[in-house]
N, C-alpha and C positions, 0 to 999 in steps of 0.2 A: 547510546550514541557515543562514538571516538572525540575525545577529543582534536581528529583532523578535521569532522564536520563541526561541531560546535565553533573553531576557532576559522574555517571557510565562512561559516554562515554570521558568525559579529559582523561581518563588512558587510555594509549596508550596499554596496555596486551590485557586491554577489549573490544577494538577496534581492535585488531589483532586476538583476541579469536573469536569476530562475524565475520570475515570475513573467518577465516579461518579454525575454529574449526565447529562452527554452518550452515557453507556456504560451510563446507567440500565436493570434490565429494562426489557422489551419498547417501549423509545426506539426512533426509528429508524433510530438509528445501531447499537442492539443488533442489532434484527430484519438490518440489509447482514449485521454483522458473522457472523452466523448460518448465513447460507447462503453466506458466502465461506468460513467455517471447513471447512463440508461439502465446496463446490469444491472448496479446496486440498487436503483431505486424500485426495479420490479422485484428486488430480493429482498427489500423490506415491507413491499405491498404482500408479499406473497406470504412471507414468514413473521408477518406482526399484523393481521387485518383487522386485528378487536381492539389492542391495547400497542401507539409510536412506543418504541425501545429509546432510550437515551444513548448516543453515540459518546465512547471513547475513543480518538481519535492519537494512537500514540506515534510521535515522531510527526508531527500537524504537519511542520513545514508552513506554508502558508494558507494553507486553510484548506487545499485542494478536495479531501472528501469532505472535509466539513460542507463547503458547500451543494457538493453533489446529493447533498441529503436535506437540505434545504426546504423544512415544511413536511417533513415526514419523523422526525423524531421531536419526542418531548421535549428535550434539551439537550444542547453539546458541548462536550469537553475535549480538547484539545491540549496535549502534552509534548513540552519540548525543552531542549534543552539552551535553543537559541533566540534571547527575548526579540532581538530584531526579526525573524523568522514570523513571530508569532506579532508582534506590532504591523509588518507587513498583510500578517491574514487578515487583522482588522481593518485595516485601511480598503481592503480590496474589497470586504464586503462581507466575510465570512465572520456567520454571527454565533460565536461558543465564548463558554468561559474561558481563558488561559491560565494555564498553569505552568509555572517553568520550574523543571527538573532537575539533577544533578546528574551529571555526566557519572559519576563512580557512586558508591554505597549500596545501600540497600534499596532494593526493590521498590520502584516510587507507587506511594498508595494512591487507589483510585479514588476519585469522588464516590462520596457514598451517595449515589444515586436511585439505588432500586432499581427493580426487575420490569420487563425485559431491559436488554441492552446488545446494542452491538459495539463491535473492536475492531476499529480500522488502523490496519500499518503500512502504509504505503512507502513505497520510494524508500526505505531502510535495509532489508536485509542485502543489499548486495553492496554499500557504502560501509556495512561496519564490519567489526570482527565476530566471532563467533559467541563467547561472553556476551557482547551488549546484545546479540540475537536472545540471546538463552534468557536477558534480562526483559526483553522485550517482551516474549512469551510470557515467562514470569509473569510480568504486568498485567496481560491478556487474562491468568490465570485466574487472578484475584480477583479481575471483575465479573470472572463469569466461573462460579464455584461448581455448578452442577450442569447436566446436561440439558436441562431446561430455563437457564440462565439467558439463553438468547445463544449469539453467534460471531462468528470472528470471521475477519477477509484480512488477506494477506496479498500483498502483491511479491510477485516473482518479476523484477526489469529485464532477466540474463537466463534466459533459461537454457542451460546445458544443452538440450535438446535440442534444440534451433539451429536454422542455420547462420545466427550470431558465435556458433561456436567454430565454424572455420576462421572467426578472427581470434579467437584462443591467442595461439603460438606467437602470430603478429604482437600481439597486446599484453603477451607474459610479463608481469610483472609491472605492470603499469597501476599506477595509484588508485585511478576510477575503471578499473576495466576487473569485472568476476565475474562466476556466472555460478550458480544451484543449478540442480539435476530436481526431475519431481522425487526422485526419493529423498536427495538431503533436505527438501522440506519437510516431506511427511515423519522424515526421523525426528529434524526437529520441533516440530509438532507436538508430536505422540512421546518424546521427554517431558513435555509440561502436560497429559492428558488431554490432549486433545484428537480427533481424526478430521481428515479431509472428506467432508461430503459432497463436496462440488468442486469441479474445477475446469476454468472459462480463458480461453486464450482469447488475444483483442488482436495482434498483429503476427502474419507470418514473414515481413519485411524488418528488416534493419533499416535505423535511419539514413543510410545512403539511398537508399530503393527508393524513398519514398518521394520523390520528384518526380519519380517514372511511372506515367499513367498507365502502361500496360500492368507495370508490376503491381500496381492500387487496384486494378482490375482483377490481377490474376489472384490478391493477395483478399478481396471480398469473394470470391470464389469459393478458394480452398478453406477459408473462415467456413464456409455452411458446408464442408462436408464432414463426414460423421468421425469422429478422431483427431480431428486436426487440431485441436485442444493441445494436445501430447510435442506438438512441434510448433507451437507458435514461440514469437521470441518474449511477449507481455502477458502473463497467467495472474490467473487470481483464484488462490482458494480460499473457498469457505467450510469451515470448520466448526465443530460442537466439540462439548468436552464428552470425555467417553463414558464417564460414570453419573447415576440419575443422579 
């Protein structure tokens, strides 16, 4: 993580602001958060139905997947590098360990928690630089050494693909405006060992659209038809690492 998030997220308005303003009900960040909560939690009945995985949660924020897994893993941990971020997950209800990290050095160690395990990274790769992605993964790396280690989810906020990218040119250079393409995921991915074996798009609207009931309609529509994964603007991959 930048130290532009780390030093955004100390001020406690702006940590009240994301949870409460941007996380507002039915916002449209609520409504992703919603049906990715459903996602994950069928993707952990499906892919751990004998033995809950312990969640690594890096970049927590305020608890967001922590809670969406709420009673389905053994234990959770939660990594950041903004202690009000993480005294906010608490407060709200999100119940892991916290651990706060250091924005620079070396690679921050997992809880040695044991197998399985999942790695959630939400809401990061499109806020930092390239480095803290690569360190992010890294981290992902260590907790899950083999192919049967369990699994990793990754959120995409900006997907290249979308049509979020005809605001590109508009939004050139603007501080919180990027976007990835599916390949510069899966490249960076597949740097640290791992591949993409699933991937789930939540919305084909931008947050302008989403006041517009036809567009909510048109935009649960084209959600169920077969590819539309490939052009929504909110993806989530899930990934294994590629060697047993």
């Amino acid at each position: 993580m930048t130290s532009d998030y780390t030093g955004v997220f100390q001020d406690t308005e702006a940590v009240e602001k994301y949870e409460t303003v941007t996380y507002a009900p039915d916002s449209y960040a609520s409504r992703i958060n919603d049906r990715q909560r459903d996602y994950l939690r069928a993707l952990v009945r499906r892919e751990f139905p004998e033995h809950p995985p312990v969640q690594h949660d890096f970049a927590c924020g305020t608890g967001r997947a922590v809670r969406a897994l709420h009673g389905l893993v053994r234990e959770a941990h939660g990594y950041d590098t903004s202690a009000e971020m993480m005294s906010k997950a608490a407060e709200v209800g999100s119940r892991a360990y916290w651990h706060l990290v250091p924005q620079e050095g070396p690679v921050p160690q997992p809880v040695a928690a044991g197998f399985p395990a999942i790695v959630t990274i939400f809401r990061l790769l499109l806020n930092v630089d390239e480095g803290v992605r690569d360190r992010a993964l890294a981290f992902a790396a260590k907790v899950l050494p083999h192919r049967g280690s369990g699994v990793l989810v990754v959120e995409n906020h900006g997907n290249a693909g979308s049509v979020r990218h005809l605001r590109a040119r508009r939004h050139s250079g603007e501080r919180w405006f990027a976007e990835l393409s599916h390949e510069e995921v899966g490249r960076l991915l597949a740097r640290h060992g791992f591949e993409i074996v699933e991937r789930r798009g939540f919305s084909m609207l931008t947050p302008s659209l989403h006041d517009h009931r036809v567009a909510r309609l048109a935009d649960a529509a084209a959600r169920r038809m077969p590819g539309s994964d490939a052009y929504a603007v909110n993806v989530l991959y899930t990934a294994r690492r590629l060697h047993a």
